[in-house]
TIMI-2910 file (N, C-alpha, C, CB; in pm, 1 decimal, decimal comma, always signed):
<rs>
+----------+----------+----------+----------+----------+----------+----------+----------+----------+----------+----------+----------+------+
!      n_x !      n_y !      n_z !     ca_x !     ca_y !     ca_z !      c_x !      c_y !      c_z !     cb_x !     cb_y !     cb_z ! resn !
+----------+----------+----------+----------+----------+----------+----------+----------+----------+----------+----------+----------+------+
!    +83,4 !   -119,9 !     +0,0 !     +0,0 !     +0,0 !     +0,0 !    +87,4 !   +125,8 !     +0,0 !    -94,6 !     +0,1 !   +122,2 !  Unk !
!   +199,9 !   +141,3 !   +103,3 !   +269,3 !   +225,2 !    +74,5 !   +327,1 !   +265,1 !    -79,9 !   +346,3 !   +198,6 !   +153,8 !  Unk !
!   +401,8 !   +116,3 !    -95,1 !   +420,5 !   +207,4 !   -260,1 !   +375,3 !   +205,2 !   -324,4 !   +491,8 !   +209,9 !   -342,7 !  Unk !
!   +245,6 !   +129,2 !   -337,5 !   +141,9 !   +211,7 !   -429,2 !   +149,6 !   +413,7 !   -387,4 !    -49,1 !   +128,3 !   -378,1 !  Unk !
!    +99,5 !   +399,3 !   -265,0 !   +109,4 !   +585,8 !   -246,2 !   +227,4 !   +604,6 !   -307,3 !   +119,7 !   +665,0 !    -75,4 !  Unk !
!   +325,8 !   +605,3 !   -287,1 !   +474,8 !   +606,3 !   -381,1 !   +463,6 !   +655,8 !   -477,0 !   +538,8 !   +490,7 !   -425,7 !  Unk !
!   +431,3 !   +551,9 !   -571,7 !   +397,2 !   +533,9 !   -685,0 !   +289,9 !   +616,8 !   -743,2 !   +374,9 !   +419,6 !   -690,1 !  Unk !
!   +203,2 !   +703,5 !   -712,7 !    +72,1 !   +767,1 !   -744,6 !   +154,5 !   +903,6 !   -665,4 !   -101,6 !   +684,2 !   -670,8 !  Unk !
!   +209,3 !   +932,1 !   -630,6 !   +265,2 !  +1067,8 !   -572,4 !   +377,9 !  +1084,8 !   -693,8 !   +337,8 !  +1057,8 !   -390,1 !  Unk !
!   +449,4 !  +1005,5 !   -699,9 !   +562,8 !  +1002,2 !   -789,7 !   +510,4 !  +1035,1 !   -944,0 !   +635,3 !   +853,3 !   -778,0 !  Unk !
!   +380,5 !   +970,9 !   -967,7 !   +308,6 !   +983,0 !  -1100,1 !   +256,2 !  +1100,4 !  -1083,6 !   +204,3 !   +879,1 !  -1138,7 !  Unk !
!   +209,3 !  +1218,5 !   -978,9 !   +165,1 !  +1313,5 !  -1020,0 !   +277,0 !  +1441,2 !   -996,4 !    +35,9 !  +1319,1 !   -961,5 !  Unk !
!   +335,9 !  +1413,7 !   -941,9 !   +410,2 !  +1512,7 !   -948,5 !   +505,6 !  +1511,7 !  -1153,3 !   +519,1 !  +1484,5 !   -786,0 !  Unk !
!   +593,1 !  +1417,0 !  -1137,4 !   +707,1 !  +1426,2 !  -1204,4 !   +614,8 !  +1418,3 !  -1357,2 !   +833,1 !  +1298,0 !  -1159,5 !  Unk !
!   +534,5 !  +1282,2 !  -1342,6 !   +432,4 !  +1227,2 !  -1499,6 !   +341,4 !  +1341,8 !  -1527,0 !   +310,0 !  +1067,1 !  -1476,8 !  Unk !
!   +268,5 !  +1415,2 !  -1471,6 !   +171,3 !  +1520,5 !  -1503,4 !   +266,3 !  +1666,8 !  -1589,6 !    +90,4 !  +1567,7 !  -1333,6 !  Unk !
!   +358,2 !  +1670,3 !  -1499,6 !   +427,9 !  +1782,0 !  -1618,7 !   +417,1 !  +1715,2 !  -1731,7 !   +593,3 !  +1828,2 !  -1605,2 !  Unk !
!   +513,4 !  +1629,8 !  -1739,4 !   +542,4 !  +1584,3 !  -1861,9 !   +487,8 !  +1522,1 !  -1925,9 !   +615,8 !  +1542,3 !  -1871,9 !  Unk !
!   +353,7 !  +1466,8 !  -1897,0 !   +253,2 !  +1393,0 !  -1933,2 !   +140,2 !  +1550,7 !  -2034,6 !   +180,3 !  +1301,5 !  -1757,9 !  Unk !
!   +136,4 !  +1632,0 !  -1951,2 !    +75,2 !  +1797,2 !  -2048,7 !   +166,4 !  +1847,0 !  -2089,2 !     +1,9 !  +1930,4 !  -1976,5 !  Unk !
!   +306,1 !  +1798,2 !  -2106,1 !   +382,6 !  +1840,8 !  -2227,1 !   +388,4 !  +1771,0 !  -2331,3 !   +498,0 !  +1860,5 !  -2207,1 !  Unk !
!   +411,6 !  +1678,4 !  -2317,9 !   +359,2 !  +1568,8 !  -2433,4 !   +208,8 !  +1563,0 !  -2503,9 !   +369,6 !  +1430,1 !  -2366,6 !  Unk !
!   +114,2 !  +1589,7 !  -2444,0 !    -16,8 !  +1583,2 !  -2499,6 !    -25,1 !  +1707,6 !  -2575,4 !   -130,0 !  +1567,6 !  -2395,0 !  Unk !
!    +34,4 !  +1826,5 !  -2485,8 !    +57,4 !  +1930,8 !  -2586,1 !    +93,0 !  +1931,4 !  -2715,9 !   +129,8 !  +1993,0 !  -2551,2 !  Unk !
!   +245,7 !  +1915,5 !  -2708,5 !   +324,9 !  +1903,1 !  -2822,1 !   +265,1 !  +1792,4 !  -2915,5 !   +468,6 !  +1873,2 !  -2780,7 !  Unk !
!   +157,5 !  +1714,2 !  -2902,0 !   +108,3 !  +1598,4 !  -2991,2 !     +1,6 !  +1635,1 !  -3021,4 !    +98,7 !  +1466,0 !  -2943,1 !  Unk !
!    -98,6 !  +1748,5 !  -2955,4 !   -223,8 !  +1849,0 !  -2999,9 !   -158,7 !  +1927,5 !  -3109,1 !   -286,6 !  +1960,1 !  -2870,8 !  Unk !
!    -63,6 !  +1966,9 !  -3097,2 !     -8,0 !  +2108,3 !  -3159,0 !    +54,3 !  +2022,4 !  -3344,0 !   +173,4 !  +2197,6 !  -3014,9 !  Unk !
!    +68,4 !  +1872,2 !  -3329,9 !   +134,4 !  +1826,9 !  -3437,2 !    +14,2 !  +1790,4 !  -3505,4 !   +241,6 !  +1719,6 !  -3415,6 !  Unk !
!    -79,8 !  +1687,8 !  -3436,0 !   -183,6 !  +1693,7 !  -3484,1 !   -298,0 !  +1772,8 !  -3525,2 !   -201,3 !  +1647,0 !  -3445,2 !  Unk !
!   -254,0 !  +1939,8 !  -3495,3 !   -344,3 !  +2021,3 !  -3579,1 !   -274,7 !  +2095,6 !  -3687,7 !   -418,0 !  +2118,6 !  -3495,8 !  Unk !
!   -139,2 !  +2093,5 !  -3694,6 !    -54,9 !  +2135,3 !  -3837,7 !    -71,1 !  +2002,2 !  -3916,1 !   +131,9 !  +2178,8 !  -3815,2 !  Unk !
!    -79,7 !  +1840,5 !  -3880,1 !   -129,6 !  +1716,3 !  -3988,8 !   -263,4 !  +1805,7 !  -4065,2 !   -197,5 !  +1534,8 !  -3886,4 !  Unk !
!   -384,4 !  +1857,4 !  -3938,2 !   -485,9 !  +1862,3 !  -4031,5 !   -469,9 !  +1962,1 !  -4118,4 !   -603,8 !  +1871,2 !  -3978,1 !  Unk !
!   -406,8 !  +2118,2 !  -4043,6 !   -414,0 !  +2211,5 !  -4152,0 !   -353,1 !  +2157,6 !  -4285,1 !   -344,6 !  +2337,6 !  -4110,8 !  Unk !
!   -206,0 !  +2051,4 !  -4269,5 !   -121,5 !  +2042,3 !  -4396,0 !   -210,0 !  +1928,2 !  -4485,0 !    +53,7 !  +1989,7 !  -4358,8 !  Unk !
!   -333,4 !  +1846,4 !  -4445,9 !   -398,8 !  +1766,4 !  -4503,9 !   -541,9 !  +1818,0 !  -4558,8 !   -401,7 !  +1665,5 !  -4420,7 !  Unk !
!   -554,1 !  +1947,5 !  -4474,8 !   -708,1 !  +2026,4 !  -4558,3 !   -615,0 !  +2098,2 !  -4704,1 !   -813,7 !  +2208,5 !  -4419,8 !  Unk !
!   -474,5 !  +2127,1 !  -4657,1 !   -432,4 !  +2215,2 !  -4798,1 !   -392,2 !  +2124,7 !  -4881,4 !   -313,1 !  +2326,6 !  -4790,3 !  Unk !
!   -348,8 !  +2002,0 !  -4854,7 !   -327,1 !  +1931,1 !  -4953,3 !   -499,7 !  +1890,4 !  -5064,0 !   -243,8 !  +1799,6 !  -4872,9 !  Unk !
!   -566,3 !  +1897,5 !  -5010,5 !   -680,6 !  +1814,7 !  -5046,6 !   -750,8 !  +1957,9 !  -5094,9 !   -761,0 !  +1707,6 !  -4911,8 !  Unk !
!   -772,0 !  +2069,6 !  -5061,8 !   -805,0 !  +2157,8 !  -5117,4 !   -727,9 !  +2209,4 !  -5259,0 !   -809,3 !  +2232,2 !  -5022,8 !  Unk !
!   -608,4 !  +2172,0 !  -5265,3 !   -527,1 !  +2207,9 !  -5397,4 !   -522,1 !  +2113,0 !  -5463,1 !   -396,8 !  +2252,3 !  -5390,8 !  Unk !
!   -517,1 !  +1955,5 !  -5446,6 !   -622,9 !  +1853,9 !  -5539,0 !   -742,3 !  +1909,3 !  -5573,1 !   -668,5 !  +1723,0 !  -5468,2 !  Unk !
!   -828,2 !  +1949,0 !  -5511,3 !   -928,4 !  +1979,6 !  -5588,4 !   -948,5 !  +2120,8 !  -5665,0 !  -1024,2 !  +1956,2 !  -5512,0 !  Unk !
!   -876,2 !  +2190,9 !  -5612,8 !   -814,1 !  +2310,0 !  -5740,5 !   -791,9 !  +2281,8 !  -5823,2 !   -712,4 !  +2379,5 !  -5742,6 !  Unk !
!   -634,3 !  +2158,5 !  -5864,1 !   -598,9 !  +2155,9 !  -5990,0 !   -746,8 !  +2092,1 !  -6064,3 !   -453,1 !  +2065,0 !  -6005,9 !  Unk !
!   -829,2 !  +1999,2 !  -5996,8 !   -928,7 !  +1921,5 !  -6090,9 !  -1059,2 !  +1995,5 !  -6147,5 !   -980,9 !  +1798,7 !  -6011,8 !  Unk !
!  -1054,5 !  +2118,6 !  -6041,7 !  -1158,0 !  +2309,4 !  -6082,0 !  -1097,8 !  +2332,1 !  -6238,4 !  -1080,7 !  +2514,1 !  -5939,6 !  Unk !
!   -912,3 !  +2298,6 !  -6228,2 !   -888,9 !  +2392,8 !  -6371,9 !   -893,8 !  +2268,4 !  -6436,3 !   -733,4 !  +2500,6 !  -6404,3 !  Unk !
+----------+----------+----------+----------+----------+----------+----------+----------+----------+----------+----------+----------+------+
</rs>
């Protein structure tokens, strides 16, 4: 039981930073995928407009 508490103190302190830095930095990649996949797919369908 103790190190479970250990273990769950240890996970929020040290894992929570870095756990919302990581989710960050993987929000932030996964919304330049979509912008770079709406422009790709919008300029496919440009060239097929001309």
């Amino acid at each position: 039981m103790n190190r479970f508490d250990h273990h769950v103190e240890l996970t929020s302190t040290v894992g929570s930073d870095f756990h919302w830095k990581v989710m960050y930095n993987i929000s932030i990649m996964a919304n330049i995928a979509i912008l770079i996949l709406l422009f790709i797919i919008i300029f496919m369908n440009y060239d097929n407009f001309i």
